[in-house]
C-alpha positions as CSV (number, residue, x, y, z in Angstrom):
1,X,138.9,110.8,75.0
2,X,136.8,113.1,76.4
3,X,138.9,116.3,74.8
4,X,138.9,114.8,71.5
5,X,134.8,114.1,71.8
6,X,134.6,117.4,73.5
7,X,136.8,119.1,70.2
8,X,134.8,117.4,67.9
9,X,131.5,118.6,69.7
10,X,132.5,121.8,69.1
11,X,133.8,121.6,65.7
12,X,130.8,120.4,64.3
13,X,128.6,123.7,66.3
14,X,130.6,125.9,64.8
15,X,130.3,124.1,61.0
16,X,134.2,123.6,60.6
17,X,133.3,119.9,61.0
18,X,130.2,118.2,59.3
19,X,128.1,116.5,62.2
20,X,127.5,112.9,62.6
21,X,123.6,113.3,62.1
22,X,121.8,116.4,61.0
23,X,118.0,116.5,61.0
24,X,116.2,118.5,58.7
25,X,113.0,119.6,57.8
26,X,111.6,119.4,61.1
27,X,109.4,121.6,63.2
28,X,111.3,122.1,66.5
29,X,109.5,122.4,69.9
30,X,111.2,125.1,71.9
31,X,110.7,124.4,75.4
32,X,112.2,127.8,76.9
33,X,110.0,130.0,75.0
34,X,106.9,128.0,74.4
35,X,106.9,128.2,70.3
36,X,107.7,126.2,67.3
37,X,111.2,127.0,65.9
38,X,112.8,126.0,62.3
39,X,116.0,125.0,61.2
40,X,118.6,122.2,60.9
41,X,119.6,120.3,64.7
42,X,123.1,119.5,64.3
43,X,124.3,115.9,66.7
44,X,127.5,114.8,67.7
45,X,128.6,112.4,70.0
46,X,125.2,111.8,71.4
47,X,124.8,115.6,71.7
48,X,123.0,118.2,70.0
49,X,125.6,120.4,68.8
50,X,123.8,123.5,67.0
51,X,120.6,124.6,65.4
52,X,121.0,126.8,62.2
53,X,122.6,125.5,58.6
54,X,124.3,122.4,58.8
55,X,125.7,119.2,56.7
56,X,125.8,115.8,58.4
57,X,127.2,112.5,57.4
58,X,123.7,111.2,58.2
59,X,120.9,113.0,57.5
60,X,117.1,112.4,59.0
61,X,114.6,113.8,57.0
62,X,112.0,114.9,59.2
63,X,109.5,115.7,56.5
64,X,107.4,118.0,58.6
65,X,107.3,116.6,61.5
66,X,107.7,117.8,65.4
67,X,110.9,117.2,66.8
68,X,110.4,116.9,70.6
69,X,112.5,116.4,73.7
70,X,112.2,112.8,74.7
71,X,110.1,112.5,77.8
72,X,111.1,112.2,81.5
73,X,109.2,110.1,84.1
74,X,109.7,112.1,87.0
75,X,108.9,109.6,90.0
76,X,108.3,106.0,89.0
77,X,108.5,102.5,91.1
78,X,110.0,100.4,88.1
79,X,108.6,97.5,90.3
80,X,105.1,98.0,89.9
81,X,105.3,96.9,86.6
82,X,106.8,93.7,87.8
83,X,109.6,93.5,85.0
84,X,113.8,93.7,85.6
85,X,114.6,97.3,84.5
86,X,115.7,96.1,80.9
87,X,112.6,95.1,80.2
88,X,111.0,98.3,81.5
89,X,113.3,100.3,79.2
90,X,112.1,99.0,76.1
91,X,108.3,99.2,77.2
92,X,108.9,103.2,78.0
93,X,111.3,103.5,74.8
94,X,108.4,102.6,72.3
95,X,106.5,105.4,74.6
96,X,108.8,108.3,74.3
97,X,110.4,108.2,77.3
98,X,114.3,107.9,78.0
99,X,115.4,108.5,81.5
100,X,113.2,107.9,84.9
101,X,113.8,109.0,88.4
102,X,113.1,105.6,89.8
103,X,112.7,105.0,94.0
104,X,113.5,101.3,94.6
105,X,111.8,101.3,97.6
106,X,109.6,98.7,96.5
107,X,112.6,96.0,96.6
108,X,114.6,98.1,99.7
109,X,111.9,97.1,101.8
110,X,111.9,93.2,101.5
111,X,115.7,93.1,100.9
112,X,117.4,96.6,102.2
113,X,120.6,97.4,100.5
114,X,121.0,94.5,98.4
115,X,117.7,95.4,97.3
116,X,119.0,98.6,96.0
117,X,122.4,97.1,94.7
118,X,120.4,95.1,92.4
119,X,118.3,98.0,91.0
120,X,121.4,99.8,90.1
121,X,123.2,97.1,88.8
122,X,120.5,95.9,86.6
123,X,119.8,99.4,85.2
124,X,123.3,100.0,84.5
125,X,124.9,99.9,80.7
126,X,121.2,100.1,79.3
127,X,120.6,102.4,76.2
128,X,118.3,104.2,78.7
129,X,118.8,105.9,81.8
130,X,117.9,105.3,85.2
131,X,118.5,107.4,87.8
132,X,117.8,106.9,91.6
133,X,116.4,108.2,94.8
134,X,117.6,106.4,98.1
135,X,114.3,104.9,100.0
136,X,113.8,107.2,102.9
137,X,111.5,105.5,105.0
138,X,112.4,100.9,104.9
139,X,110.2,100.2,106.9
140,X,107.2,103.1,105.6
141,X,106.4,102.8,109.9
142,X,106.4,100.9,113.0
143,X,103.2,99.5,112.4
144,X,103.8,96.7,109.8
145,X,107.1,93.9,109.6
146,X,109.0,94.8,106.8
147,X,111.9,92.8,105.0
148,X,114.4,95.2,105.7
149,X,115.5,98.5,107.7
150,X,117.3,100.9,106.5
151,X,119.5,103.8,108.7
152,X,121.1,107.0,107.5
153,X,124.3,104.8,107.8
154,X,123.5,102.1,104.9
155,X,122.1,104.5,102.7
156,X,125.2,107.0,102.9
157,X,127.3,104.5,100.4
158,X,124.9,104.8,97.6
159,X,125.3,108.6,97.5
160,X,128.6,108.5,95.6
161,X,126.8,106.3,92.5
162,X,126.8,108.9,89.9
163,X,123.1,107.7,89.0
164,X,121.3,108.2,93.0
165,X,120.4,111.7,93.0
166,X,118.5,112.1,96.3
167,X,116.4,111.1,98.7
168,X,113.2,109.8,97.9
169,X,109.3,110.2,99.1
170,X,109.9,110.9,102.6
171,X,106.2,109.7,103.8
172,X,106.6,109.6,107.5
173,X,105.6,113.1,108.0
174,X,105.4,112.5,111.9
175,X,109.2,111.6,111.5
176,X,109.8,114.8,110.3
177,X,108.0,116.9,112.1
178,X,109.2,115.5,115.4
179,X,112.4,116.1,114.2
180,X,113.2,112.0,114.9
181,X,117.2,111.8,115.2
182,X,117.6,108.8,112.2
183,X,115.3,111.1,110.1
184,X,116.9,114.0,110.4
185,X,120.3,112.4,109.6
186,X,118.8,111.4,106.6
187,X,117.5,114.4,105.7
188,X,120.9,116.5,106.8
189,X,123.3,113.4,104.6
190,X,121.1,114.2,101.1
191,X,121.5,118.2,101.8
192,X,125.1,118.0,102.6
193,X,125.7,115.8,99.5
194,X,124.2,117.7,97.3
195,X,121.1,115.7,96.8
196,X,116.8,116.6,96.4
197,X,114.8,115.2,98.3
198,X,111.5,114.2,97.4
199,X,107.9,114.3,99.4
200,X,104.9,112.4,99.7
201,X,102.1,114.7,101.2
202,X,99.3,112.5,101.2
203,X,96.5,114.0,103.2
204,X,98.9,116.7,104.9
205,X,97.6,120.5,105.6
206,X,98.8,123.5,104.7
207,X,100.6,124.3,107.4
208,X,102.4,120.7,107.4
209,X,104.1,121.3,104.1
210,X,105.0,124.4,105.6
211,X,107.1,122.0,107.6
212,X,108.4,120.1,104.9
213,X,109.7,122.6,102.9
214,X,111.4,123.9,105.8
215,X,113.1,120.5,106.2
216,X,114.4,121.2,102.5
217,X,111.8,118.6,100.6
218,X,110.9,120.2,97.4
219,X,108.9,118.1,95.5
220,X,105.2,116.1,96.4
221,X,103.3,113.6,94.0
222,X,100.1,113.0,96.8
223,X,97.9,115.8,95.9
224,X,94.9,114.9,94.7
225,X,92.3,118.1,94.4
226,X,93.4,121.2,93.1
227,X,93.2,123.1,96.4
228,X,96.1,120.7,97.8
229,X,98.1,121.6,94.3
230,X,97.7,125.5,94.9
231,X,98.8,125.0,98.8
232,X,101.8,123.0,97.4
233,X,102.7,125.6,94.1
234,X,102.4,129.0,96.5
235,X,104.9,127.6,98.7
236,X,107.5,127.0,96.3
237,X,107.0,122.7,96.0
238,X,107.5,121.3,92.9
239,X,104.0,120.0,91.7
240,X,104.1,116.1,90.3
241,X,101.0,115.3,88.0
242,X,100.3,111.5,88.6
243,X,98.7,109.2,86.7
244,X,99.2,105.6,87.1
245,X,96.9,103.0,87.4
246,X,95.2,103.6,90.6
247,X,96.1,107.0,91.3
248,X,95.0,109.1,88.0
249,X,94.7,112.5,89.5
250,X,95.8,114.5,86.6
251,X,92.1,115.6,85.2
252,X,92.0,117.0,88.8
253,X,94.9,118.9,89.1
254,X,95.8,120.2,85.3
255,X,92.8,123.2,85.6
256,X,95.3,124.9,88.0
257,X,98.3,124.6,85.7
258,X,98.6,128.0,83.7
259,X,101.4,130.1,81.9
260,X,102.7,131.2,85.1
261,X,103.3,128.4,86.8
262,X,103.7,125.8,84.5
263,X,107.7,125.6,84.8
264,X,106.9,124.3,88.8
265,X,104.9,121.4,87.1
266,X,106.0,117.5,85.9
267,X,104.3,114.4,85.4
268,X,104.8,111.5,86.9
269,X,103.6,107.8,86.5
270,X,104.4,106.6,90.4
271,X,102.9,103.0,90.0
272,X,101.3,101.5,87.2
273,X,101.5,98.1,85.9
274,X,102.7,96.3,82.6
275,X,99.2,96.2,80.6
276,X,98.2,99.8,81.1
277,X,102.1,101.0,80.2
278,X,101.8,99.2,77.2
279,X,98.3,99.7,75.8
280,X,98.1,103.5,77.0
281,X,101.9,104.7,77.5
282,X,103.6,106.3,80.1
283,X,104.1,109.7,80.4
284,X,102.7,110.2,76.8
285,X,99.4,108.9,78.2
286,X,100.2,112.1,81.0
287,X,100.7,114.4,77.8
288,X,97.7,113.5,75.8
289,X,95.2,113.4,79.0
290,X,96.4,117.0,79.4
291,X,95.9,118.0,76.4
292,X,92.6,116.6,76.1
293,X,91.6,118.5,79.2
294,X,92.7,121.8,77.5
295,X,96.4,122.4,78.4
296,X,98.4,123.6,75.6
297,X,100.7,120.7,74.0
298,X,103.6,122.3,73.3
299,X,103.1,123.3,77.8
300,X,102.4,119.7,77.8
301,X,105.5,118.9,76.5
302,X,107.5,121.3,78.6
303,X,106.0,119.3,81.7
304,X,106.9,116.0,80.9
305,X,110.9,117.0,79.7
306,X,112.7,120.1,80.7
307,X,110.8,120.8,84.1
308,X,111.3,117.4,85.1
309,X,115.0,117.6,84.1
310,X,115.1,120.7,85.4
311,X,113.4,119.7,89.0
312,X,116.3,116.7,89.6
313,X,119.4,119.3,88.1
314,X,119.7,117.1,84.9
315,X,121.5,120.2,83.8
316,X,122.0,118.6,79.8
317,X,118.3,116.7,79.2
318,X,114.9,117.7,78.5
319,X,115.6,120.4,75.4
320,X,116.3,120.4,71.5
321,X,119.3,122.8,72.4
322,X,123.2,123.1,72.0
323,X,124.9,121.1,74.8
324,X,121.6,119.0,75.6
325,X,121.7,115.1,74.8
326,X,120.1,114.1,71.4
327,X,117.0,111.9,73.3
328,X,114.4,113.6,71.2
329,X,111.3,112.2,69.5
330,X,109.7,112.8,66.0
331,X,105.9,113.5,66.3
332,X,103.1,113.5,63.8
333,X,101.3,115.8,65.3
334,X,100.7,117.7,68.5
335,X,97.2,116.5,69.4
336,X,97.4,113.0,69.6
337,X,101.4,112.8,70.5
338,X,102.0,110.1,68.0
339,X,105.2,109.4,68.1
340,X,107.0,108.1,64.7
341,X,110.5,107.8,65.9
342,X,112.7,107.6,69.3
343,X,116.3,108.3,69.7
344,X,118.8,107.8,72.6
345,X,122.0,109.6,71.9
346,X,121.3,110.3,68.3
347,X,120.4,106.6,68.1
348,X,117.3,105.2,66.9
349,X,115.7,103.0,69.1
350,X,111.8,103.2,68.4
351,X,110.4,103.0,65.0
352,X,106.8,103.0,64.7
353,X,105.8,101.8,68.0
354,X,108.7,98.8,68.0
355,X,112.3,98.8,69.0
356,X,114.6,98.8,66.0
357,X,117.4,98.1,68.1
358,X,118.5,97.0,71.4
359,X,122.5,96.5,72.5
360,X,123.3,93.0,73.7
361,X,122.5,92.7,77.5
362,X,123.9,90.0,80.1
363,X,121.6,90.4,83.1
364,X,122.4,90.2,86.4
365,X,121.7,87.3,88.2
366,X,119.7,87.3,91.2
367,X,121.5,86.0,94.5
368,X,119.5,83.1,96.4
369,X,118.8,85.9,98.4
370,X,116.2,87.4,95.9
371,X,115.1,84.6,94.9
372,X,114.0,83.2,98.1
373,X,112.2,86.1,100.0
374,X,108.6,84.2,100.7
375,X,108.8,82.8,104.1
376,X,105.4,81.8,106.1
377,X,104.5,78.6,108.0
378,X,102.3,76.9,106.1
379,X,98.7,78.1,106.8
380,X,95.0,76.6,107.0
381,X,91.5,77.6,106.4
382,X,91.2,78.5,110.3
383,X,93.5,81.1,110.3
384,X,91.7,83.4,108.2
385,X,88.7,83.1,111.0
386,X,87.5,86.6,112.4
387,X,85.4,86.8,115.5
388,X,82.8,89.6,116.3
389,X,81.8,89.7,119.6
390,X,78.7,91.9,118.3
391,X,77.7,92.4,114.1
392,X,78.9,95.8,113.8
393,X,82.5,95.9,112.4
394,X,84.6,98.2,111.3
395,X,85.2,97.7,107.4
396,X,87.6,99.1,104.6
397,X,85.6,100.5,101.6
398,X,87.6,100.8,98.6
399,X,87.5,104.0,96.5
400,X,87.8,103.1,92.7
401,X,91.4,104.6,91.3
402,X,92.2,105.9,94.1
403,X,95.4,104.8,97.0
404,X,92.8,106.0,99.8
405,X,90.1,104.2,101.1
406,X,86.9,104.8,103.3
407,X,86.4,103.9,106.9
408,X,83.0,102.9,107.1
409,X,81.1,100.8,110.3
410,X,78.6,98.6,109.5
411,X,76.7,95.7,110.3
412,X,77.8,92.8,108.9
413,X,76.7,88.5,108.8
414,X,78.1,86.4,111.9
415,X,77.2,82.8,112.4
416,X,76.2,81.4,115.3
417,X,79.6,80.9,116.9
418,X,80.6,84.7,116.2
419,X,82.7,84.3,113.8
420,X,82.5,86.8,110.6
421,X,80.9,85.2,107.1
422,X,82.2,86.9,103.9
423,X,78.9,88.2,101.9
424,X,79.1,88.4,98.4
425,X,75.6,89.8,98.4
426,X,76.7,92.3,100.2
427,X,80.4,92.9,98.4
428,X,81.6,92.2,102.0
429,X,85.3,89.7,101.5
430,X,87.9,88.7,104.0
431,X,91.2,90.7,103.6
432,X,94.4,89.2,105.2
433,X,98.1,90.0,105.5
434,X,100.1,87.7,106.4
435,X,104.3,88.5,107.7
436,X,106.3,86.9,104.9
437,X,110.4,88.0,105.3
438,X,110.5,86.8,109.2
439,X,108.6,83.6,110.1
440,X,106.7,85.5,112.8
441,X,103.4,83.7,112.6
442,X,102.2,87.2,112.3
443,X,98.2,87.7,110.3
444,X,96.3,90.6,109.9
445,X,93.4,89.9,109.6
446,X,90.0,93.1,108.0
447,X,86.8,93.2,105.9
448,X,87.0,94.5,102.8
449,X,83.8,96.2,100.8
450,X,84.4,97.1,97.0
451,X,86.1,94.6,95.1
452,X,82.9,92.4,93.6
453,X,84.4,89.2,93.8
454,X,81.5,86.6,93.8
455,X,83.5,83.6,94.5
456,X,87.6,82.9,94.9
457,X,90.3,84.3,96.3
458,X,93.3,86.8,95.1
459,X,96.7,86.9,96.5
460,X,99.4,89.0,95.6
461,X,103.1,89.4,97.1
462,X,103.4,93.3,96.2
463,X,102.1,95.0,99.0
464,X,103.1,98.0,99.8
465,X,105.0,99.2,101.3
466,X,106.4,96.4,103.2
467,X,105.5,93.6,100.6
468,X,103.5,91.0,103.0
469,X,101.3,88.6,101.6
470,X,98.2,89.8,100.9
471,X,94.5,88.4,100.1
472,X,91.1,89.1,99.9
473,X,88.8,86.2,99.6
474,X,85.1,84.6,99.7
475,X,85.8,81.9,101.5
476,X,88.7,80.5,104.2
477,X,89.7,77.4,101.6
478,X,90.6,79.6,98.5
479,X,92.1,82.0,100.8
480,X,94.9,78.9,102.1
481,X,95.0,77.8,98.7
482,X,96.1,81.0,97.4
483,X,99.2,81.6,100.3
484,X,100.4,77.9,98.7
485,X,100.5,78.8,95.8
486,X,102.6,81.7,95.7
487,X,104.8,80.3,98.5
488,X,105.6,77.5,96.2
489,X,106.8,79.9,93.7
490,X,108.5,82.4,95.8
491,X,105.9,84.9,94.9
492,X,103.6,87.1,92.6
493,X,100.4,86.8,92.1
494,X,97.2,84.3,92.3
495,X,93.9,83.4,91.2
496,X,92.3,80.9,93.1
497,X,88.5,79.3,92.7
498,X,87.1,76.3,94.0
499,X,90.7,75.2,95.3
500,X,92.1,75.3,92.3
501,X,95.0,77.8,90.7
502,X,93.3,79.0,87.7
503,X,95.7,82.0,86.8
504,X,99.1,82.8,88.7
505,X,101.9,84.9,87.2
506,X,105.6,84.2,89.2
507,X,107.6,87.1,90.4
508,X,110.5,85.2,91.5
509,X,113.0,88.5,92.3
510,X,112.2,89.5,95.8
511,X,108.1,88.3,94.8
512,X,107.9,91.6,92.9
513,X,109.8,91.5,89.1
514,X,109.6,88.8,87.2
515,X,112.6,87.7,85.2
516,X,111.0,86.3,82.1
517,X,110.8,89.2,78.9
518,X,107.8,91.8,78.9
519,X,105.9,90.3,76.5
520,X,105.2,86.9,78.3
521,X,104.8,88.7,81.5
522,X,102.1,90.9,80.0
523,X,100.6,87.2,78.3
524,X,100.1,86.2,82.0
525,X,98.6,88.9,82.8
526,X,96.0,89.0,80.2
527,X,95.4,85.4,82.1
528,X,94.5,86.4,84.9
529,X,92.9,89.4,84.2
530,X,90.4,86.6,82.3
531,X,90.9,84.5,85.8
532,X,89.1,87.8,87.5
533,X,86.5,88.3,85.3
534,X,85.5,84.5,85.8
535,X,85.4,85.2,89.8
536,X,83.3,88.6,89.4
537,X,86.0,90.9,90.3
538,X,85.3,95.0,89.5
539,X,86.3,95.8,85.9
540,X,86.1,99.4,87.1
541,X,89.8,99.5,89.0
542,X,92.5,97.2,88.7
543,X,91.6,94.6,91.4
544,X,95.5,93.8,92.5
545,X,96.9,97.1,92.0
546,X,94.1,97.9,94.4
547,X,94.5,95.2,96.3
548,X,98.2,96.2,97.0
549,X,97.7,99.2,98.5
550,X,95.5,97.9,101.0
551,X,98.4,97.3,103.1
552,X,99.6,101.1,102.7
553,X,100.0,102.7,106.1
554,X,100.4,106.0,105.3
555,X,97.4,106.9,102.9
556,X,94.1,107.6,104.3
557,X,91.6,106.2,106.0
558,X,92.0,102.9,107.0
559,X,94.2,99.9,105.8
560,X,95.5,96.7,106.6
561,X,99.1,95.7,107.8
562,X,100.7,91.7,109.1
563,X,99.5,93.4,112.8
564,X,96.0,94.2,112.3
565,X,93.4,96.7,111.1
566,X,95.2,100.5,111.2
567,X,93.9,103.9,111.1
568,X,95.9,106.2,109.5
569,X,94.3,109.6,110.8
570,X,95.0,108.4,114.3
571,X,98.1,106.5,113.2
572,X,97.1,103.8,115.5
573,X,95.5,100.2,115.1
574,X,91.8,99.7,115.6
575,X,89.8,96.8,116.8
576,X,87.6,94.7,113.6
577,X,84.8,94.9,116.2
578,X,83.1,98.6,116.1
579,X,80.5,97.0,119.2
């Protein structure tokens, strides 16, 4: 089969053969030289065959339009946005983009391998494609009870899936740098097979990416000022724009892109959630923010395709070349990026901003295993009690779009018996964290200042990184009522006032991904994004995406994990009390 494809490939190149599809008319972006190109693109077999003078059995009129390289998410969690990967596919589709590097370490860390087994499996046969790195760090640290653990040894299998191309965001830089045996297994099993490796630099010097790169990790998606994104480009890094819904840091970093080292540049959405992939794209959204902020769209373009394919050795994606897939998109313009038409293989598969077609799919069904991953004793009002031997606490103060927070000490309201009282006044909640994959009684238990709630709770199962149940809450009650709710359900996330559920969306796989279709997921979460504004919450940030990453161990300053209060620049837990 593959000689007579291969034959015909070349047949039709050389014009002995017509092509299957020839598209004419069109402006071509060339992403190796920088410039706009004529002349006919010649497909076959899903492949671009030729650029010149052809005849086709089907021919696409361009009529003008830009002919682009579909786009290329270059580091995405697919379950932030809290849909099975067929579902994701035909959100991103309508948006341009037809293959992701996707790190399922969302999932790996509440259910390890199987975890992973599922991602691939669910991905697989999809007129899209997914492509993997291997979790390198289930749990994130020591500090927090995680799901799952992963060694060298049970990620060594996955390396012979011909979608898993690396090693993904290895964020325990002290891991590294100590050399840690498990770690450096890791490290040596993706080098020796072949395999990037990928980095997550979050607050790190100069001198400590010095030490990653010498650990062969290429690639870093944590900076966030343009002095961090110089450090990382000078040394030879691969630079990953993100924008995602709480980490936009692309208006920040794009001044430092320029004609010399645009090639070392990509974007990449990391997290974001259903709503915002749908009303403002994925890495299209990347493309226009860019442009908007003065980079050059056809550079823009470059970015979010061929560097990106370039970066992960997808040697035959991210051009409108000979030998390159036909994934290529037909634009309107190149100041908006309005994009008329998708194609996967020379297929259609966006027309207009709706898929025109989608193959049959039989999903895979999620073991008992997934399904059943919420697992607490059942709680009460007293356990969310904090007591303060004096009123000055130490608090976490939320930075709007942003995965770091503040560590601020304040003074803050204690009744007469000592114990902590939430202030709404004073935008002063109760934050807990509560063990959910073991049964260990175990509750961390903060104060949180920044997310405006004036009355309720909000609970959420997506914590990252190891997934714990997490709320914030005015009042103990609410705060009970809102772990019983999402317990009953196995997950996902809750609004709670007065003691009553007014908003919850189910995430029954592993209480992160929802198995019902995008468009009633995204319903639900117009719900409760109504729930929020009828509890006060911020309309500045996402309030759960925010919420999530309160539990993140490994971004600055100071965070929350199932064992108490933790700060990350000392990489050690801290008392609530600051008296």
């Amino acid at each position: 089969m593959w000689r007579s494809s291969l034959t015909k490939r070349i047949a039709a190149a050389s014009g002995s053969l017509p092509a299957e599809t020839v598209i004419k008319n069109g402006k071509i972006i060339d992403v190796f030289n920088g410039e706009i190109i004529e002349g006919d693109i010649a497909i076959e077999d899903g492949y671009i065959v030729g650029i010149g003078n052809y005849e086709g059995t089907n021919v696409i009129d361009a009529d003008g339009q830009y002919v682009s390289p579909a786009f290329i998410d270059g580091h995405v969690h697919i379950e932030s946005s809290m849909v099975t990967p067929e579902e994701f596919a035909k959100v991103l589709l309508i948006h341009g983009v037809t293959s992701v590097i996707a790190d399922p370490h969302e999932i790996a860390n509440v259910l390890g391998a199987d975890g992973i087994q599922y991602m691939l499996d669910s991905s697989d046969n999809l007129p899209f494609d997914f492509y993997f790195m291997l979790p390198s760090c289930v749990p994130a640290t020591e500090f927090e009870h995680a799901g799952a653990k992963l060694a060298s040894k049970d990620l060594q299998p996955f390396y012979q899936h011909p979608r898993v191309l690396g090693l993904a965001e290895v964020m325990n830089f002290p891991a590294v740098k100590m050399a840690e045996k498990d770690m450096m297994k890791k490290i040596n099993q993706a080098q020796q097979a072949g395999k990037k490796i990928d980095g997550h630099g979050a607050g790190l010097s100069a001198m400590d990416i010095n030490v990653y790169l010498a650990a062969g990790i290429r690639t870093d998606h944590e900076s966030t000022t343009a002095d961090q994104a110089k450090e990382r480009l000078k040394r030879g890094m691969y630079l990953m724009i993100r924008e995602g819904t709480v980490a936009k840091d692309l208006e920040q970093l794009i001044p430092i892109v320029n004609e010399r080292n645009a090639r070392r540049c990509l974007f990449v959405t990391d997290d974001k959630h259903l709503d915002d992939l749908i009303h403002d794209g994925s890495i299209d959204h990347n493309i226009r923010l860019a442009i908007h902020s003065g980079l050059s769209p056809i550079t823009a373009i470059q970015m979010a395709s061929i560097n990106a394919a370039e970066c992960f050795g997808l040697a035959d994606k991210g051009a409108i070349a000979p030998g390159y897939k036909a994934d290529f998109l037909l634009l309107d313009d190149l100041e908006t990026i309005k994009i008329s038409q998708v194609y996967k293989d020379g297929k259609l598969m966006a027309d207009e901003g709706e898929i025109s077609q989608f193959p049959p799919f039989h999903p895979v069904t999620p073991t008992a295993k997934l399904r059943n991953s919420v697992r607490f004793n059942e709680l009460s009002s007293d356990d969310f009690s904090i007591y303060l031997p004096s009123n000055k606490a130490n608090i976490i103060e939320i930075i709007p779009n942003s995965l770091e927070t503040r560590h601020i000490i304040d003074e803050v309201t204690i009744c007469e018996k000592g114990y902590f009282q939430a202030s709404t006044s004073e935008d002063l909640l109760k934050l807990a964290v509560i063990e959910r994959h073991h049964m260990t009684n175990q509750i961390g238990l903060g104060i949180v200042k920044g997310l405006k709630l004036q009355s309720g709770a909000i609970a959420t199962t997506i914590a990252h990184d190891s997934h714990n149940l997490i709320i914030a809450g005015t009042n103990d009650v609410d705060m009970a009522a809102a772990a019983k709710a999402l317990q009953s359900i196995q997950g996902g996330l809750a609004v709670v006032n007065g003691g009553e559920i007014i908003a919850m969306l189910e995430l029954s796989i592993a209480g992160l991904i929802s198995e019902k279709p995008y468009q009633e997921v995204h319903s639900q979460l117009l719900t409760i994004r109504h729930a929020l504004e009828s509890i006060g919450a911020s309309s500045q940030f996402n309030p759960f995406l925010t919420l999530s990453f309160l539990s993140l161990p490994v971004i600055p300053e100071l965070k929350l994990t199932d064992k108490g209060l933790f700060q990350v620049s000392k990489f050690e837990h801290i008392n609530i009390s600051a008296g």
